[in-house]
C-alpha positions as MATLAB code, in Angstrom:
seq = 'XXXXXXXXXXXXXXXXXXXXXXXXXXXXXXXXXXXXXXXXXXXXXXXXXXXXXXXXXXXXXXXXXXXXXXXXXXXXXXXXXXXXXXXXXXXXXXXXXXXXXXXXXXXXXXXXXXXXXXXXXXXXXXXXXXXXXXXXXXX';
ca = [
      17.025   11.813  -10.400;
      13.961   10.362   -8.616;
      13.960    7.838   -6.199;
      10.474    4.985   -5.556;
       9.477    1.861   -4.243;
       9.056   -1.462   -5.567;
       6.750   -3.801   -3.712;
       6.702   -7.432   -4.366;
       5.198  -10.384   -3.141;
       8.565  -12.528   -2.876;
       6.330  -15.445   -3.589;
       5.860  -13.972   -7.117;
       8.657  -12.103   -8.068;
      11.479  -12.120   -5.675;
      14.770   -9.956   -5.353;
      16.690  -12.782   -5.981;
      14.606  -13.087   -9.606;
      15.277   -9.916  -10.385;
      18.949  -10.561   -9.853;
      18.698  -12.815  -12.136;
      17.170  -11.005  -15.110;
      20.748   -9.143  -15.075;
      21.868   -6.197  -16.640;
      18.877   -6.346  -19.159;
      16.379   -5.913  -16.021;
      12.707   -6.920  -15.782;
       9.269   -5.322  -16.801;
       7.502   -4.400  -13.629;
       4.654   -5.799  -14.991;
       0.777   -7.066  -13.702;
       0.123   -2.756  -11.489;
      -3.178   -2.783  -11.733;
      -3.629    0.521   -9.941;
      -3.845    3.732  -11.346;
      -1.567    5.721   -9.200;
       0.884    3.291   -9.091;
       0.927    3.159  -12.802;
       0.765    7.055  -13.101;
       4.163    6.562  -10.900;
       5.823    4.508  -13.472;
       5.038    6.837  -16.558;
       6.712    9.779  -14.051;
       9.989    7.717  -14.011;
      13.089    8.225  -15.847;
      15.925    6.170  -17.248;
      18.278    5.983  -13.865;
      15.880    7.049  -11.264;
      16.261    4.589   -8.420;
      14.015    2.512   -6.389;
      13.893    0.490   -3.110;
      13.162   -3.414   -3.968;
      10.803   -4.336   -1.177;
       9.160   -7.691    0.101;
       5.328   -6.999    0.650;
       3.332   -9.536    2.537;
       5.278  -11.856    5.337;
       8.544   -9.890    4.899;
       7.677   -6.374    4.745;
      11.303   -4.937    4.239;
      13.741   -3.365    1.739;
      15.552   -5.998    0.352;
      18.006   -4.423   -2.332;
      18.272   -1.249   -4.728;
      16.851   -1.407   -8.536;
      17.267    0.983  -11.817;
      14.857    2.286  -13.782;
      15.961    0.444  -17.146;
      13.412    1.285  -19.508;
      10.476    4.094  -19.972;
       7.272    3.371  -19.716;
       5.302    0.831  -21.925;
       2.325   -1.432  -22.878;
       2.325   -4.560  -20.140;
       2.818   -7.350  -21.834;
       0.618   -9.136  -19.185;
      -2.553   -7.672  -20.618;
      -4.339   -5.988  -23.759;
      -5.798   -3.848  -22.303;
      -4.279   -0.498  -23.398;
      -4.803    0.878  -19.759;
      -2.228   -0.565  -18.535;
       1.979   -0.046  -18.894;
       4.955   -0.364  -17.087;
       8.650    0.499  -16.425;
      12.065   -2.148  -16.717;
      13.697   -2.209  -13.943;
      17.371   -3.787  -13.197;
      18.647   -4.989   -9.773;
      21.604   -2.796   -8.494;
      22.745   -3.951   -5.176;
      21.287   -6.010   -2.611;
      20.790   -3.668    0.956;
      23.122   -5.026    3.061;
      20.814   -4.998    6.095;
      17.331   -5.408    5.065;
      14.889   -2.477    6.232;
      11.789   -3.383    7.708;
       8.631   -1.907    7.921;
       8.833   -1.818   11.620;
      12.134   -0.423   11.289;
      10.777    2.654    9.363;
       7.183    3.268   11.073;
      10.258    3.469   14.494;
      12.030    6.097   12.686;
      10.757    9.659   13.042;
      12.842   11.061    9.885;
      10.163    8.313    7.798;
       6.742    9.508    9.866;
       5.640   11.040    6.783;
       7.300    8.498    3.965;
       4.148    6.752    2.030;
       5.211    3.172    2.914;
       4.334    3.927    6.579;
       1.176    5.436    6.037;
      -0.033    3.550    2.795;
       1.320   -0.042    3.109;
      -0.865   -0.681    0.106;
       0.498    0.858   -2.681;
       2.433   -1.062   -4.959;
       4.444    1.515   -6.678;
       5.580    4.754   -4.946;
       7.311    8.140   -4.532;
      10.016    8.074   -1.933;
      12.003   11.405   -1.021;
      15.207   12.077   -1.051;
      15.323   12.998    2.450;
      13.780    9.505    3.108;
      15.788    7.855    0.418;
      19.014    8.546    2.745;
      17.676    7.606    5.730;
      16.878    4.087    4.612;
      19.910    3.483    3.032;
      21.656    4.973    6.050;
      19.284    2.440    7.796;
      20.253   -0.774    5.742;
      23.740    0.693    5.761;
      24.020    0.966    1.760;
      26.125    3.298    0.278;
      26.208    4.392   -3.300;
];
């Protein structure tokens, strides 16, 4: 299993909207990068990944599942472009912030403290424990 981060603006797609796509989950749709996309089309059915707030917010607000491979966005036609489903898990019972992780000198090295900008990314497992430990999730 692999484990990533989701960034959202909660404006546009929020944690508690992907709560409410359900079991089914939600296309991760509208990356318009390429190594965020070239993250998706790594994942796997069941890899997890850290639902975060981008913008005013900046934390991890709840866990998601990789629901579905890969695929065409249906946002665009351009052939470019695909994405991952994902489904909401659990929310993180103490949101992580940003601050919260650039304090933490177990996540000095984890991508979301050194490139805030990328939409979709790789997150250790190392570092995967550490912020759950953080927002005091357990599996």
């Amino acid at each position: 299993m692999a484990y990533w981060l989701f960034k959202s603006e909660p404006g546009a797609w929020s944690w508690e909207d992907q709560v409410a796509k359900g079991a089914e989950g939600e296309e991760w749709n509208g990356v318009r990068n390429y190594q965020a996309r070239n993250n998706m089309r790594a994942m796997k059915i069941g890899d997890l990944g850290f639902f975060y707030h981008s913008v005013d917010e900046k934390r991890v607000v709840g866990i998601v599942e990789v629901s579905a491979l890969s695929a065409p966005d249906s946002t665009t036609d351009d052939p470019r472009w695909d994405c991952v489903h994902v489904r909401a898990v659990a929310p993180m019972p103490q949101p992580v912030t940003l601050e919260m992780c650039k304090a933490e000198p177990r996540l000095k090295d984890m991508i979301l403290v050194n490139n805030t900008r990328l939409s979709v990314q790789p997150v250790t497992e190392a570092e995967w424990k550490v912020v759950c430990e953080l927002g005091g999730y357990r599996a």
